[in-house]
N, C-alpha and C positions, 0 to 999 in steps of 0.2 A: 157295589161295583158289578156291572155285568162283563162278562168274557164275550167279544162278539168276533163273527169273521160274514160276507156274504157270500156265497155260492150258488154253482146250479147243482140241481137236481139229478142223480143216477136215473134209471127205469130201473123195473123189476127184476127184467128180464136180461142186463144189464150187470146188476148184481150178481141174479146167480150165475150169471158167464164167468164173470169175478172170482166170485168165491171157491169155484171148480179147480181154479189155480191155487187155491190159498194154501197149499201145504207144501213142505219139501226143504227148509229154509230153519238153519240153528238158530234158536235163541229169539225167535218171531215172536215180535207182537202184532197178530192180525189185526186190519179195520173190521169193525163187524159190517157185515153185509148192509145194515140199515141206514149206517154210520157213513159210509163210502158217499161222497161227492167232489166235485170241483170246485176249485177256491178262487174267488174270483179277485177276493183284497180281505187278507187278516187285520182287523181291527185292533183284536189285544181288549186290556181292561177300560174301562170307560165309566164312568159317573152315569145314572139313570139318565141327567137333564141330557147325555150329549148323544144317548142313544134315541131318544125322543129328535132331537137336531139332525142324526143320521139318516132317521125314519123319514121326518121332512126332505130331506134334499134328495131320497133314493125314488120319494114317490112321483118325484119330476122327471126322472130319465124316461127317455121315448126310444125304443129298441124295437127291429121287427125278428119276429123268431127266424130261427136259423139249425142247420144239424151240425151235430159233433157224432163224433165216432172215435173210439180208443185202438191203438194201434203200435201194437210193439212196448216194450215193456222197459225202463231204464233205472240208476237207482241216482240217489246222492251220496256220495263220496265225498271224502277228504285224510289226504293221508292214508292213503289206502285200506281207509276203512269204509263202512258204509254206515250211512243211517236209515235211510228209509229205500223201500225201493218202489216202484211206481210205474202207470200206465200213461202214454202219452198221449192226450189229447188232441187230435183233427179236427181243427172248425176253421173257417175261412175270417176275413177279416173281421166281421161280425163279430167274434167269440170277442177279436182284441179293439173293436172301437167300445163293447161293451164297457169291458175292463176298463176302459180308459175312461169311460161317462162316468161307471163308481167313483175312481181314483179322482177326480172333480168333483163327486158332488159331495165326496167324503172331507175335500178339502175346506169346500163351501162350511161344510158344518162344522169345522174349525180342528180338523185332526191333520196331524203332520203328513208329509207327502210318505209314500212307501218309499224306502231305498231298494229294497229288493224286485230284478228283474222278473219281468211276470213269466212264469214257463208252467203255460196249462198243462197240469193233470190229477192224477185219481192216485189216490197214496195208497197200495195195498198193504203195504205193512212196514212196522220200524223197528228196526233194529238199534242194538249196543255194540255199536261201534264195531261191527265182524268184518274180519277183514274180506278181501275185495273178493279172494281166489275160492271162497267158500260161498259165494253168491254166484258165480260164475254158472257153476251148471246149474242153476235154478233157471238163469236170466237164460242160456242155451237151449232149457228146454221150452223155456215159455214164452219166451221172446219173441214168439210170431204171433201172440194172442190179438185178435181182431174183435170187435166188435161189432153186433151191427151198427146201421148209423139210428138216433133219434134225435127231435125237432126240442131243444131248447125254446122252449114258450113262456119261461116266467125264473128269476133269481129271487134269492132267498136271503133276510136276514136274521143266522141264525146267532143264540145263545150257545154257548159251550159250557157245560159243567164239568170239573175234574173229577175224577174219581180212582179209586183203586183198579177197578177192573177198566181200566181206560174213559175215553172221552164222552160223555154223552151230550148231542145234540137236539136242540129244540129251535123250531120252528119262532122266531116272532111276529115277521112280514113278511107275505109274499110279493111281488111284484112282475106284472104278467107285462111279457113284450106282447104288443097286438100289431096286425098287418098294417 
């Protein structure tokens, strides 16, 4: 079984914007710097044959690159807790016709539609469940983190491996948007 999700790409330069905020937060489990990207459709586990079928149908989308830029910082809550907290994604329609040509060509290859609403961004860290008011002055102090902007040129489908020290991802296909 491989664990898949596709996304794009951080820059470098990007990260360590990122990671300059990574501290200040009880009970954090940081994205490592390398690790950080945007999701564009979580896959989950899958059979070899259907990630080979994934592969086929993602090398059909036709996309022209476009910029994102990160912009303010938000978390996920529930019950006034939090789980992760996160950077907001800025890309014009582009970033979500993308998404949308995965989320069909995903279906093409026989995987069930996503339920979940797509709300791009960059997960910097996750949390257990701490409540809201202990994330507050992290989010106040960092909450105006900007990015500069860079040009989305190609999505990625990666593998995810679990592990003790958190998630590691690998690379299996690139797929380059051209003008």
């Amino acid at each position: 079984m491989l664990r898949l999700f596709v996304a794009l790409e951080i820059p470098n330069e990007v990260r360590r914007a990122i990671a300059s905020i990574g501290t200040g937060l009880p009970d954090a489990r940081w994205v490592a710097p390398e690790s950080l990207h945007i999701t564009l459709r979580f896959i989950g586990e899958v059979e070899e044959y259907v990630a080979e079928d994934v592969d086929a149908e993602l090398v059909g989308i036709r996309a022209h690159p476009f910029t994102v830029a990160l912009s303010g910082l938000d978390c996920f809550e529930s019950r006034n807790r939090v789980r992760a907290v996160w950077a907001r994604v800025v890309a014009g329609e582009e970033l979500s016709q993308l998404q949308r040509s995965i989320e069909l060509a995903l279906r093409r290859a026989g995987l069930a539609p996503d339920t979940h609403k797509f709300v791009p961004h960059v997960t910097l860290t996750r949390l257990r469940q701490v409540p809201v008011d202990e994330v507050v002055p992290y989010l106040q102090l960092h909450g105006d983190f900007r990015s500069a902007p860079f040009v989305a040129d190609r999505f990625i489908l990666f593998r995810s491996h679990l592990g003790r020290g958190g998630s590691h991802y690998e690379p299996l296909a690139q797929y380059d948007l051209s003008e």
